[in-house]
N, CA, C and O atoms as a MOPAC input file, in Angstrom:
PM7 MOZYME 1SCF
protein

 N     -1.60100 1   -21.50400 1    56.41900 1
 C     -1.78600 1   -21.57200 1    57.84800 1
 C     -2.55600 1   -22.81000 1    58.28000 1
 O     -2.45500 1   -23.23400 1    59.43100 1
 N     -3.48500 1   -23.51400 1    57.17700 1
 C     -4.05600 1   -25.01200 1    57.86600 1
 C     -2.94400 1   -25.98800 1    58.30600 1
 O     -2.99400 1   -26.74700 1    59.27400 1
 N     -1.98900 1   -25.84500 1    57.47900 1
 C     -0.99600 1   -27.02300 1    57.79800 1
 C     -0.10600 1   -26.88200 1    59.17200 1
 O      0.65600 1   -27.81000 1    59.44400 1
 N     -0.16800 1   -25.95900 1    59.87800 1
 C     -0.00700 1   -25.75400 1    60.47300 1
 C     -0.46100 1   -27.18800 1    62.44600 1
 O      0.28500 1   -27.86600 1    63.15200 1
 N     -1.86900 1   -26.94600 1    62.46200 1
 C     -2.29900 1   -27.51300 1    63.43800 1
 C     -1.86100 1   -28.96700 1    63.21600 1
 O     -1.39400 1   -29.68400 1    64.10100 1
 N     -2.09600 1   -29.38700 1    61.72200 1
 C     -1.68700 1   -30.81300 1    61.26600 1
 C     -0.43200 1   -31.12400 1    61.94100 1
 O     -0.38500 1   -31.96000 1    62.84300 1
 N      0.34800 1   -30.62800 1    61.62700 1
 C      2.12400 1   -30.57900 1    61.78600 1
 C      2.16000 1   -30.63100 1    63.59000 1
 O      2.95500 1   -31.14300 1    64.37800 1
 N      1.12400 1   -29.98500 1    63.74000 1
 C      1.44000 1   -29.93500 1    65.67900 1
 C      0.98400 1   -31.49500 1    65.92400 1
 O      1.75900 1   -32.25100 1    66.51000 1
 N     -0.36800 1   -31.98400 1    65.43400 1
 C     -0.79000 1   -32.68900 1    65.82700 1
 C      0.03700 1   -34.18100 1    65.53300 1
 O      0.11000 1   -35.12300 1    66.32300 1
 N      0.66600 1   -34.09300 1    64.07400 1
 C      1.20300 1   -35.27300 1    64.03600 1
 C      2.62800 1   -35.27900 1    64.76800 1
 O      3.11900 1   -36.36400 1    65.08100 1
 N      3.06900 1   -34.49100 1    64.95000 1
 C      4.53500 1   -34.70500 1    66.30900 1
 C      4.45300 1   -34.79300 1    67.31800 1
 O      5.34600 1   -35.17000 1    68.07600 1
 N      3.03700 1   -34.37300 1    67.69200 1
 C      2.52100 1   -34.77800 1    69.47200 1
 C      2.22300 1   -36.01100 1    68.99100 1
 O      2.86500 1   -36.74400 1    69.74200 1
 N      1.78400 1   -36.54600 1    68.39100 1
 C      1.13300 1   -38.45200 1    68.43900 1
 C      2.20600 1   -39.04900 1    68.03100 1
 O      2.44500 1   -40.10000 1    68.62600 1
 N      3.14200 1   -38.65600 1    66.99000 1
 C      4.61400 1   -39.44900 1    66.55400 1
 C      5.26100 1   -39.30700 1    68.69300 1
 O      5.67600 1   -40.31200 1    69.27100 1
 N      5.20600 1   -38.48800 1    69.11300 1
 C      5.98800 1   -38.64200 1    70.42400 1
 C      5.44300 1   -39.21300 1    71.19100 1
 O      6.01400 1   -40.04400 1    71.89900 1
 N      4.06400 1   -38.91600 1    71.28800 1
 C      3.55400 1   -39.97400 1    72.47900 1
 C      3.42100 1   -41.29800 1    71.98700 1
 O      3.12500 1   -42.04000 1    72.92400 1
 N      3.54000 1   -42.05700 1    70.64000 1
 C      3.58900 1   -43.18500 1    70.72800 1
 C      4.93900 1   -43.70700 1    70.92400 1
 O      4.99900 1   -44.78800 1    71.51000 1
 N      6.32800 1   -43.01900 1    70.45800 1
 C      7.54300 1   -43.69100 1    70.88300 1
 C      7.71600 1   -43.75500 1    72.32000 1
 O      8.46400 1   -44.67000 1    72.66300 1
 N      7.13500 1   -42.89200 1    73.47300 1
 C      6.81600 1   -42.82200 1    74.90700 1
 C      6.59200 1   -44.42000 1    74.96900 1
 O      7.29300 1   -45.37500 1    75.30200 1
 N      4.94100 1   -44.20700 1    74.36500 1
 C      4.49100 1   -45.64200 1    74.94400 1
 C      5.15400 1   -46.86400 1    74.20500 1
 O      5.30600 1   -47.83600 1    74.94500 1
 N      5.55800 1   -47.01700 1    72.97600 1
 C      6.50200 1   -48.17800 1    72.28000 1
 C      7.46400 1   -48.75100 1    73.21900 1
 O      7.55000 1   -49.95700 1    73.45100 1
 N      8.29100 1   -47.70100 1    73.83100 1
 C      9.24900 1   -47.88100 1    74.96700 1
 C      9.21900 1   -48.69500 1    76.45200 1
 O      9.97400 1   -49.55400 1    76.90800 1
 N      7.80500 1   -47.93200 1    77.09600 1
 C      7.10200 1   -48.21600 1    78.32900 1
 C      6.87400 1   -49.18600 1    78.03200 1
 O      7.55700 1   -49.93700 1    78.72800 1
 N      5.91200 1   -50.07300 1    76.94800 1
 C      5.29400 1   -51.05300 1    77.53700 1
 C      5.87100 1   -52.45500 1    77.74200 1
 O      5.38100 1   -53.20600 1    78.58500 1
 N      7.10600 1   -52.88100 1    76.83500 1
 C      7.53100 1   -54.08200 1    77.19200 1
 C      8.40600 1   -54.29300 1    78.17900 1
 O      9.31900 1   -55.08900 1    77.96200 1
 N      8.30100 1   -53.53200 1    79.65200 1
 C      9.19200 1   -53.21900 1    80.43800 1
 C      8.89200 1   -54.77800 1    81.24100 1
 O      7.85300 1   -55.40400 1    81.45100 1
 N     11.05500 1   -55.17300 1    81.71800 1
 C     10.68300 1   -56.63900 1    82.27100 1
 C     10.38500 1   -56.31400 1    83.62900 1
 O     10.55300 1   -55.31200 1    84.32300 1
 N      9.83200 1   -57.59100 1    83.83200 1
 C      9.47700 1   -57.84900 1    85.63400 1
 C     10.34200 1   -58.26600 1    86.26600 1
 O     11.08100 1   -59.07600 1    85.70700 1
 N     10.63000 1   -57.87900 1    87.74700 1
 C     11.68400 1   -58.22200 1    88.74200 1
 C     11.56400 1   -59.42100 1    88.96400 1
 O     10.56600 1   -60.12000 1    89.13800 1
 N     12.95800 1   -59.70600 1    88.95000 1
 C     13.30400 1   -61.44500 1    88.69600 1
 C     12.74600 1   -62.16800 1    90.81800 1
 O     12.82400 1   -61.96600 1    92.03000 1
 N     12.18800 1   -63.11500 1    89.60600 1
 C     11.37100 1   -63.93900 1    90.95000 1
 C     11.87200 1   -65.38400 1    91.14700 1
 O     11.46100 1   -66.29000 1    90.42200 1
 N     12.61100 1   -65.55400 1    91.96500 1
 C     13.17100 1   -66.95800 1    91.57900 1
 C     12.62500 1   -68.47400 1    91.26300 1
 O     13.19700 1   -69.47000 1    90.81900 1
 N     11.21600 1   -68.21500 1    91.70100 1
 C     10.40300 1   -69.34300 1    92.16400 1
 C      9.51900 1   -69.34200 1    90.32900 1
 O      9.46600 1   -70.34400 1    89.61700 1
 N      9.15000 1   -68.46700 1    90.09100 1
 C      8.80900 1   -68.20600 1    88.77100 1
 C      9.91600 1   -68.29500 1    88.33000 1
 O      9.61600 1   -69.38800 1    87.85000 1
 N     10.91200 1   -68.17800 1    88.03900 1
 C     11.63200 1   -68.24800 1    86.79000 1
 C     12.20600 1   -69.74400 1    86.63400 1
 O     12.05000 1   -70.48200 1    85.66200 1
 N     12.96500 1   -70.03700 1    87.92000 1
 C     13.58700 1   -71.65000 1    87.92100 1
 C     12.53400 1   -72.71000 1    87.96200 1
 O     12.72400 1   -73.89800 1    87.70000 1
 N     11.17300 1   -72.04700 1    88.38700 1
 C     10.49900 1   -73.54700 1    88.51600 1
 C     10.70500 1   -74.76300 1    89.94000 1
 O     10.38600 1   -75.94700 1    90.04300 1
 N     11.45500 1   -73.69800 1    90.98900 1
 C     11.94700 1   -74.77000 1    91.53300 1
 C     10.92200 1   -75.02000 1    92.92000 1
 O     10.96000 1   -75.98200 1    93.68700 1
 N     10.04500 1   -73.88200 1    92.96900 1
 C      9.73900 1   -74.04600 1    94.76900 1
 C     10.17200 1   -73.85300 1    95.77600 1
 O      9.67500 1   -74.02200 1    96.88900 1
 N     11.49200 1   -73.34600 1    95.36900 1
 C     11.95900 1   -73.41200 1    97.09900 1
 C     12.48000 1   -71.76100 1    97.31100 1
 O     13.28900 1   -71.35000 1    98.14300 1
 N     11.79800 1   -71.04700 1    96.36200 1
 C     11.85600 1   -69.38600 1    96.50000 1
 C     11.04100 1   -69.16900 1    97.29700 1
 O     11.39500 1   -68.59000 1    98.32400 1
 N     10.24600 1   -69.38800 1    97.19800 1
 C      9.09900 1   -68.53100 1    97.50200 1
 C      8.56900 1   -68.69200 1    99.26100 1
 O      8.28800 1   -67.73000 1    99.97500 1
 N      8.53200 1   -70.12800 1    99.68000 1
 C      8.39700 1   -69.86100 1   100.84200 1
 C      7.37200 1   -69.38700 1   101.74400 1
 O      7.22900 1   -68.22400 1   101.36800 1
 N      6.36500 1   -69.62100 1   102.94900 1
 C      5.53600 1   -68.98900 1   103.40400 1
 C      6.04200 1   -67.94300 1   104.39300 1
 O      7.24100 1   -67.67500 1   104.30900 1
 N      5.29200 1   -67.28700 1   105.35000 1
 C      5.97700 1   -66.31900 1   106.62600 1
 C      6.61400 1   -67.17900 1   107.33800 1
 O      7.83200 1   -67.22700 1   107.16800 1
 N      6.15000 1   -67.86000 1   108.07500 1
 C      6.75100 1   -69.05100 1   109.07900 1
 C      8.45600 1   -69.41500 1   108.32500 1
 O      9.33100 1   -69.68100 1   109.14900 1
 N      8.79700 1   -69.41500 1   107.06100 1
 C      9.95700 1   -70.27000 1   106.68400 1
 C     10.77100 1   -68.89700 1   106.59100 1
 O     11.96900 1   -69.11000 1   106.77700 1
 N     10.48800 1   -67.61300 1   106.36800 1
 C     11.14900 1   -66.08900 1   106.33400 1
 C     12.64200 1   -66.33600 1   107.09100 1
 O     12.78300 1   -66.54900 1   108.29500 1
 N     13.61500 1   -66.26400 1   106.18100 1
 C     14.77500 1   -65.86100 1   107.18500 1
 C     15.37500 1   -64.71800 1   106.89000 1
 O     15.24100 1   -64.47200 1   105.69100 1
 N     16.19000 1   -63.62900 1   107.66500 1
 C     16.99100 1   -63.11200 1   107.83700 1
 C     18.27200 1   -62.63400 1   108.13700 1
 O     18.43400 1   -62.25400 1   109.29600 1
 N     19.16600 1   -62.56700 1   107.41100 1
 C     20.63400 1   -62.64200 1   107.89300 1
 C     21.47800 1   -61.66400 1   108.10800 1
 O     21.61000 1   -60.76900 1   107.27300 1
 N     22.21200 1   -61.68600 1   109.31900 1
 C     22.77600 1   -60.18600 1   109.34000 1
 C     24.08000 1   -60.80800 1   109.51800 1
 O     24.18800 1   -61.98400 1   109.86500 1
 N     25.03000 1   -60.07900 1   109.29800 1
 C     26.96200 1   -60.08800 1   109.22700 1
 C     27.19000 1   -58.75300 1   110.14000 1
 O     26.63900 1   -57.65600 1   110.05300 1
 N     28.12900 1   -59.19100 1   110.98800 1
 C     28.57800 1   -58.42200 1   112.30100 1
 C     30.11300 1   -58.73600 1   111.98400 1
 O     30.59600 1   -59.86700 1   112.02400 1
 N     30.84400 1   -57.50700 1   111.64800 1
 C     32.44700 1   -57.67400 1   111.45600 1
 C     32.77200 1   -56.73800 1   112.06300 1
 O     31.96100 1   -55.84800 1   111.80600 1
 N     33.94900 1   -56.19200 1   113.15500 1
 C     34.77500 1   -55.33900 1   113.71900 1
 C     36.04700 1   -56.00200 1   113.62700 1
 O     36.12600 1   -57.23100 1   113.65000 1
 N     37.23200 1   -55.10800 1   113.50500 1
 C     38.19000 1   -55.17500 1   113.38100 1
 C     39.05800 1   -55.58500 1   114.18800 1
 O     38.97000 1   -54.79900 1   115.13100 1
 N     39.94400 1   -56.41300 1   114.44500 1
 C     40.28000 1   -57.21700 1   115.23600 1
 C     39.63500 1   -58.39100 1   115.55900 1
 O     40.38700 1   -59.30800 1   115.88700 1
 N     38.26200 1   -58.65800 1   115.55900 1
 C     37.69500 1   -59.66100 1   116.20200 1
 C     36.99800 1   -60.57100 1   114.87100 1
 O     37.14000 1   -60.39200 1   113.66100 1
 N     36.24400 1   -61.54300 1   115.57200 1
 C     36.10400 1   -62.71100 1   114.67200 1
 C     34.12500 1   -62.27700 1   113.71000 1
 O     33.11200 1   -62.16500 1   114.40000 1
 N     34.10800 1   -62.14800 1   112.37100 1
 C     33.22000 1   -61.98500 1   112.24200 1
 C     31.61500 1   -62.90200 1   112.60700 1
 O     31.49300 1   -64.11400 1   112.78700 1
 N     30.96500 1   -62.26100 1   112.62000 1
 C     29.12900 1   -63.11100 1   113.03100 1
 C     28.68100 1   -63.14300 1   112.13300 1
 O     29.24900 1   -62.52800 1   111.23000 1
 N     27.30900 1   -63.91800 1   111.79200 1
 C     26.70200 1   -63.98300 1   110.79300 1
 C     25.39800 1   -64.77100 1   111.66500 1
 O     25.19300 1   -65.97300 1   111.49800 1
 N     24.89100 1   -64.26800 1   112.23100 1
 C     23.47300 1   -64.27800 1   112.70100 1
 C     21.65900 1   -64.68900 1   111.78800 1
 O     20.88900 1   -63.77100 1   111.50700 1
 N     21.45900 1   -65.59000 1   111.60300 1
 C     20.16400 1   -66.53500 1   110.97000 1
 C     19.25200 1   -65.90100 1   112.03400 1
 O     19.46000 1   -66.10200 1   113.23000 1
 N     18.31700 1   -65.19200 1   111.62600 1
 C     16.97200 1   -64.83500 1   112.42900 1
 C     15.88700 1   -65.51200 1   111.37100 1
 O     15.79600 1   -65.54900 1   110.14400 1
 N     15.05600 1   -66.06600 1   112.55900 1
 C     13.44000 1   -66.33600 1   111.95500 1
 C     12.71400 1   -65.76400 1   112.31300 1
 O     12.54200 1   -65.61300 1   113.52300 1
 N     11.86800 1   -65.12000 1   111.26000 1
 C     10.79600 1   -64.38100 1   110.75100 1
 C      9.55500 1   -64.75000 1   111.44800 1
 O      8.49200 1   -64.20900 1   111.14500 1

């Protein structure tokens, strides 16, 4: 009956370390300005744009540039 608690204890720590083996090298959301090096991702508020597309059927589609 000692071998018992052993046996619990080493399959709870064998599982929680493949948990964490898994978790931790998780990648980061791709950033364009970090990854290319280029500068021209990133941008302050003032440069923020937004674009919306307006299509109905029959008619001619939009594509509307808003600043932020």
């Amino acid at each position: 009956m000692d071998w018992q608690p052993i046996a619990t204890w080493t399959v709870s720590a064998g599982t929680a370390g493949i948990f964490l083996a898994k978790a931790w090298p998780r990648r980061r959301k791709f950033n364009f300005e970090r990854q290319t090096h280029c500068g021209c991702g990133g941008g302050t508020e003032a440069g923020k744009q937004s674009v919306v597309f307006h299509a109905r059927k029959g008619q001619r589609a939009q594509v509307i540039v808003k600043m932020k």
